[in-house]
C-alpha positions as CSV (number, residue, x, y, z in Angstrom):
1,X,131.1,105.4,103.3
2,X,133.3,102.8,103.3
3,X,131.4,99.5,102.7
4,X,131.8,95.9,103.3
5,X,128.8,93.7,101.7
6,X,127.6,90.4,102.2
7,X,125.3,88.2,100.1
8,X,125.0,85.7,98.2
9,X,121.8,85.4,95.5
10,X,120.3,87.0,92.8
11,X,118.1,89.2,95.6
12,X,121.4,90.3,97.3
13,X,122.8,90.9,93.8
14,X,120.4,93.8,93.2
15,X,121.5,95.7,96.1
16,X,125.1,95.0,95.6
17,X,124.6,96.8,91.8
18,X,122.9,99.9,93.5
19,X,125.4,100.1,96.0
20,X,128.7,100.3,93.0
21,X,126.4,102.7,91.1
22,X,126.0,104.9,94.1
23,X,128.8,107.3,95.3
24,X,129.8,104.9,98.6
25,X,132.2,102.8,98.1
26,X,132.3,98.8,98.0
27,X,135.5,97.6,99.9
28,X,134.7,93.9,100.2
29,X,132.6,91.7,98.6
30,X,132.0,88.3,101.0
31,X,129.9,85.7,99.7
32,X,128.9,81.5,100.1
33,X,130.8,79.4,98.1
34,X,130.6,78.0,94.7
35,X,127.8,74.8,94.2
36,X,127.8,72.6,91.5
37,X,124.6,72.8,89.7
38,X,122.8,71.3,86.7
39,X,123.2,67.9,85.4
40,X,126.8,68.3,84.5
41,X,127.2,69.3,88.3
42,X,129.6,72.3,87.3
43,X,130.9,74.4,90.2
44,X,128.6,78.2,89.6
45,X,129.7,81.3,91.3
46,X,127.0,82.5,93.2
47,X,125.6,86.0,91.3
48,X,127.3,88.4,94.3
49,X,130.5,86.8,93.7
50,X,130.3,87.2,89.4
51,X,129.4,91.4,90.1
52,X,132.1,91.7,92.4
53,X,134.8,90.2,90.5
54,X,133.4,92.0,87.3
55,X,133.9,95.5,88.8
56,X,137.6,94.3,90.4
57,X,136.3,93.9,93.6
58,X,137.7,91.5,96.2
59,X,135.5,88.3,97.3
60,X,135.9,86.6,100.7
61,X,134.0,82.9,100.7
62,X,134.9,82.0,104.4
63,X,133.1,78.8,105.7
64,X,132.6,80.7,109.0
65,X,132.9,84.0,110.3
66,X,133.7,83.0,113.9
67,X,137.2,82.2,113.1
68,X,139.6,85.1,114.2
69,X,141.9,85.1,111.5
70,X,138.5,85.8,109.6
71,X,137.4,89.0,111.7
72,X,141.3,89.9,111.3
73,X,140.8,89.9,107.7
74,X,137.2,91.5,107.7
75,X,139.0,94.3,110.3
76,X,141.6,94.9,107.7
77,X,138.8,96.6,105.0
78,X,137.8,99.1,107.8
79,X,134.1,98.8,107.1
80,X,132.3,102.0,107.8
81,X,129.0,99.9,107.8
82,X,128.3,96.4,106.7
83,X,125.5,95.4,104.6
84,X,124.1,92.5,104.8
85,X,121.4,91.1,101.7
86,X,120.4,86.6,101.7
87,X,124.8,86.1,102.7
88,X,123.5,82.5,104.5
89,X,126.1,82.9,107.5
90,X,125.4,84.1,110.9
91,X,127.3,87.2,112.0
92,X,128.9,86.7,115.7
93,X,128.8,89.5,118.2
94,X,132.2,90.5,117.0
95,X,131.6,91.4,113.7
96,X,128.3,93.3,114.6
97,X,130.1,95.3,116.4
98,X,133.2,96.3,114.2
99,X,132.0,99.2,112.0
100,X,130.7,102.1,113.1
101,X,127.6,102.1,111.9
102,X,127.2,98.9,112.8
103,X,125.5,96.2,110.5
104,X,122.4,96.6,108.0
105,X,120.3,94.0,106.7
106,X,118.1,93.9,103.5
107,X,115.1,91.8,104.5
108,X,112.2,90.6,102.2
109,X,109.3,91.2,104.5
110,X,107.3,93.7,106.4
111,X,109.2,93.1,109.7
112,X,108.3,91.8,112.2
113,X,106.6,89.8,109.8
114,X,107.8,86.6,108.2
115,X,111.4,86.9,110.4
116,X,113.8,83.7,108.6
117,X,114.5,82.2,104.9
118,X,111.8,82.4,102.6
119,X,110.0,85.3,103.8
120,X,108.9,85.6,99.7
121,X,107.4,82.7,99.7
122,X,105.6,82.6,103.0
123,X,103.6,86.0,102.0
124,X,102.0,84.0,99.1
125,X,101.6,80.7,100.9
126,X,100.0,82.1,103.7
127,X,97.5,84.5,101.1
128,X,98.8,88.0,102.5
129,X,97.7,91.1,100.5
130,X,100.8,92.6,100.7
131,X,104.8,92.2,101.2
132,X,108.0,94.7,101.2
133,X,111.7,95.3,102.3
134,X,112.6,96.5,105.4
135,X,116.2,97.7,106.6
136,X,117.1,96.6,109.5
137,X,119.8,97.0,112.6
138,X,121.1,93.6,112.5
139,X,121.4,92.2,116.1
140,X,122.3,89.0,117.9
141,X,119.2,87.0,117.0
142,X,117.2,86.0,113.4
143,X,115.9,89.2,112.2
144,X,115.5,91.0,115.6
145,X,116.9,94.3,114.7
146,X,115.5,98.0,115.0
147,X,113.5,98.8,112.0
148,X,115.0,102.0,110.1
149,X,112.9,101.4,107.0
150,X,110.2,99.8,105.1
151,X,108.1,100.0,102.0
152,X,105.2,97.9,101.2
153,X,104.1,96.6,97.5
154,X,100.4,95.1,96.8
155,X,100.3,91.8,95.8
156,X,98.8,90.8,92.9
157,X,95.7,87.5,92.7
158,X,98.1,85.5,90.6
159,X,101.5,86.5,91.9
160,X,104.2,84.1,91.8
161,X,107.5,84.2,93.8
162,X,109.6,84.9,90.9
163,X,107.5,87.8,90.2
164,X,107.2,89.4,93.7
165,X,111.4,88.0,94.7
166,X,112.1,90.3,91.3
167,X,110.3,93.4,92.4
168,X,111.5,93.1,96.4
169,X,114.8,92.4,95.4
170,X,115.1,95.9,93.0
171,X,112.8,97.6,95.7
172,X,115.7,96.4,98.8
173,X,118.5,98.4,96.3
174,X,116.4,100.9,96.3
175,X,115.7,101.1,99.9
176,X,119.5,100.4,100.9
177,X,121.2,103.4,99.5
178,X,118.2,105.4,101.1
179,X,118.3,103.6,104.3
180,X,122.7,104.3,103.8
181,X,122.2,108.3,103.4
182,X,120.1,109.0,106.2
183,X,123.0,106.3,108.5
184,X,125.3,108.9,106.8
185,X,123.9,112.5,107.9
186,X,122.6,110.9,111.3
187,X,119.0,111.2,110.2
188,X,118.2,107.5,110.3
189,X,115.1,106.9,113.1
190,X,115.2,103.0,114.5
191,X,112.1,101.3,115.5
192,X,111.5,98.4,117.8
193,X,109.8,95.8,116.1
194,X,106.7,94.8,117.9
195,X,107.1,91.4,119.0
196,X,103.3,90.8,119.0
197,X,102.9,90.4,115.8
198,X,106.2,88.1,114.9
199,X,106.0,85.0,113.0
200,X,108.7,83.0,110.9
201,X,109.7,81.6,107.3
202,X,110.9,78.3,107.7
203,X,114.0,77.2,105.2
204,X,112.2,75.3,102.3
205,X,112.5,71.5,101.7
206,X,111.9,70.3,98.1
207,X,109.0,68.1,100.3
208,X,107.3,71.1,101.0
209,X,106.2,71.6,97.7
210,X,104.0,68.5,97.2
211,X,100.2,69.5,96.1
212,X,97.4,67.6,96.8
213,X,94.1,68.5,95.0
214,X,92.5,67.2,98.5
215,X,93.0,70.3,100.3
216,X,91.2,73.5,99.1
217,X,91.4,75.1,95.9
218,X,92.8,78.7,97.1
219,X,95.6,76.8,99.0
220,X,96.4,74.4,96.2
221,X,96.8,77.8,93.8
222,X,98.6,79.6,96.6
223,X,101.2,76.5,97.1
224,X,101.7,76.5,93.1
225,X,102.5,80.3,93.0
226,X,104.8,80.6,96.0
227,X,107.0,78.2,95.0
228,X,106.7,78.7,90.8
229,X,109.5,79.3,89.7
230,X,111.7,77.2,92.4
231,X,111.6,74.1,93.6
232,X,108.5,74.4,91.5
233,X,105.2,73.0,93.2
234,X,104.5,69.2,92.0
235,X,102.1,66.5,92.7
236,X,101.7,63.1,90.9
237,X,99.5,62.3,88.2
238,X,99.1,58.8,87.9
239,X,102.4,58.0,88.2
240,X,103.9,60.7,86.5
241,X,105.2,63.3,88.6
242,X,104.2,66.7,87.1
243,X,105.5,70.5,88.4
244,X,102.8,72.8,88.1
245,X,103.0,76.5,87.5
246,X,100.8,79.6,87.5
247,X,97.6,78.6,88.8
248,X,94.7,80.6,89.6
249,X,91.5,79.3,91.8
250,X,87.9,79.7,91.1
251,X,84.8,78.8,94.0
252,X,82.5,76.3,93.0
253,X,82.9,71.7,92.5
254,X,81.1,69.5,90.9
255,X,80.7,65.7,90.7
256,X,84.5,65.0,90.1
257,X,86.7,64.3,92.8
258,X,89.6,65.8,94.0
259,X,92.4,65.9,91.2
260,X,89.9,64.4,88.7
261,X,90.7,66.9,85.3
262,X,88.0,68.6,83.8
263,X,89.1,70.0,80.7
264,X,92.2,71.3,79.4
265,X,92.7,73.9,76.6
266,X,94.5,77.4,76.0
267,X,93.3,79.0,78.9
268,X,95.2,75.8,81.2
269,X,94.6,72.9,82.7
270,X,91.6,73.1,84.8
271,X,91.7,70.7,87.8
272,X,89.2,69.8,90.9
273,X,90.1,70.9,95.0
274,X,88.5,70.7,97.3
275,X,85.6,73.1,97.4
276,X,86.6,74.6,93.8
277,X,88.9,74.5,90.8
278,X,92.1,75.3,89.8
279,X,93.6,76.7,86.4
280,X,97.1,75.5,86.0
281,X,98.8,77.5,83.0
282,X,102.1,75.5,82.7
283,X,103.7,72.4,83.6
284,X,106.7,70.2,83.6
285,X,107.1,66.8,82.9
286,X,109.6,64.8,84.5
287,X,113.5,65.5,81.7
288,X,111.2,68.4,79.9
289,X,111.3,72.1,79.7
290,X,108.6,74.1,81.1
291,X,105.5,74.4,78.6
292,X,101.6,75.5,78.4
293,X,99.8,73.0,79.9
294,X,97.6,72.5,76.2
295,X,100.9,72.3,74.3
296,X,102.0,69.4,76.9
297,X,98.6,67.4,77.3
298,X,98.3,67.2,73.5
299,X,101.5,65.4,73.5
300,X,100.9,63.4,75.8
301,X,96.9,63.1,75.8
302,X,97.1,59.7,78.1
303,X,97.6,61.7,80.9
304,X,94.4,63.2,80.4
305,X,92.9,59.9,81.9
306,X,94.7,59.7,85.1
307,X,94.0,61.2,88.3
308,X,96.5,63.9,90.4
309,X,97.0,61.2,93.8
């Protein structure tokens, strides 16, 4: 088939390298547009855009695609199908309607599931035992489509976002070029999603990832893993602000208060919750690298004597 892809991050990436290995071929490559990033603020190519132009493909970065002269464009690759993977732009009726197939979109969640932006995240945060990819009909609406298929992966006690986004993202490749040969031979079988049981992702604020030690020691490791690696989870110790990173929770407190330390060593840094403890493997000080927690705190063994706020 004749394909025109849309995406943007290192998630949509992963499908867009199945797709050029596979025998259909990419027409189109359309994409958000560079971002400065890092301290020196130097426009990046988002990771769609660097695969694209590496394997001569050609790469759209319209602000919209309302604008006419845009669908013109999009019309003149003659998309079979469109695939949609993370693009960050809503598709109007128009579009939706142009190929024949229609539009496909690679979603990070067991649909009807965690419908919106950070579907990865939510499955931690909220302490689900599992997660997957689902294709998708892509319909007027945020993640409404007919369901043509899913796959589900356990979750681990101590998985992190980077972890799971790493294995959805090679499992929705996967899924795509499946979900593109059954489209192809008429096979594919679309499902209703059951509106019952829908709930959303909301698009993550850097806020969101303030920890306090005051809530209870499951959430606190939950909140640390779903956002480890990015934005990274953080919370204040004295007044140092501190990310923290791969965390695990035990039951159990003692006489310390919430986000008084009580030890630190190779296995972490082990802090009071509410209701239990929790190990935090690596932090981040304010201007540093990411480090073991031990390596850190014996640099800097003031800290010790504060308090998380």
């Amino acid at each position: 088939m004749n394909v025109v892809f849309m995406g943007t991050p290192d998630f949509a990436d992963r499908s867009l390298r199945r797709l050029l290995s596979s025998r259909h071929r990419v027409a189109a490559v359309y994409t958000r547009k560079d971002t400065p990033k890092n301290r020196g603020m130097k426009m990046t190519m988002p990771p769609v855009k660097e695969t694209a132009l590496a394997a001569g493909i050609p790469v759209c970065q319209p602000e919209s695609l309302r604008d006419a002269e845009v669908q013109e464009t999009l019309r003149a690759f003659a998309p079979d199908i469109i695939v949609v993977a993370a693009y960050g732009l809503f598709l109007p009726k128009a579009i939706l309607e142009m190929p024949r197939y229609g539009c496909i979109n690679v979603h990070a969640s067991l649909l009807p599931k965690y419908r919106g932006a950070s579907p990865i995240n939510a499955v931690i945060l909220e302490g689900e035992r599992e997660s997957g990819v689902t294709i998708m009909q892509m319909a007027r609406g945020m993640d409404t489509g007919d369901m043509l298929l899913s796959r589900a992966v356990p979750l681990a006690e101590d998985e992190t976002y980077g972890r799971l986004h790493d294995r959805l993202a090679d499992l929705g490749g996967e899924l795509l070029l499946e979900a593109l040969d059954q489209i192809e031979a008429g096979t594919a079988v679309a499902v209703p999603q059951d509106e019952s049981q829908v709930c959303y992702a909301h698009m993550i604020q850097n806020s969101d990832a303030f920890v306090s030690f005051a809530q209870p020691a499951e959430v606190v490791s939950r909140k640390i893993r779903g956002y480890d690696p990015v934005p990274g989870a953080f919370a204040f110790l004295g007044e140092e602000k501190i990310k923290l990173f791969s965390a695990v929770w035990h039951d159990g407190s003692c006489a310390k208060a919430p986000g008084e330390i009580l030890e630190y060593g190779k296995r972490g840094l082990l802090v009071q919750a509410e209701g239990g403890t929790v190990c935090i493997r690596e932090v981040q000080l304010s201007g540093k690298k990411r480090m073991a927690a031990d390596a850190c705190f014996r640099g800097r063994p003031a800290l010790l004597q504060e308090k998380f706020k």
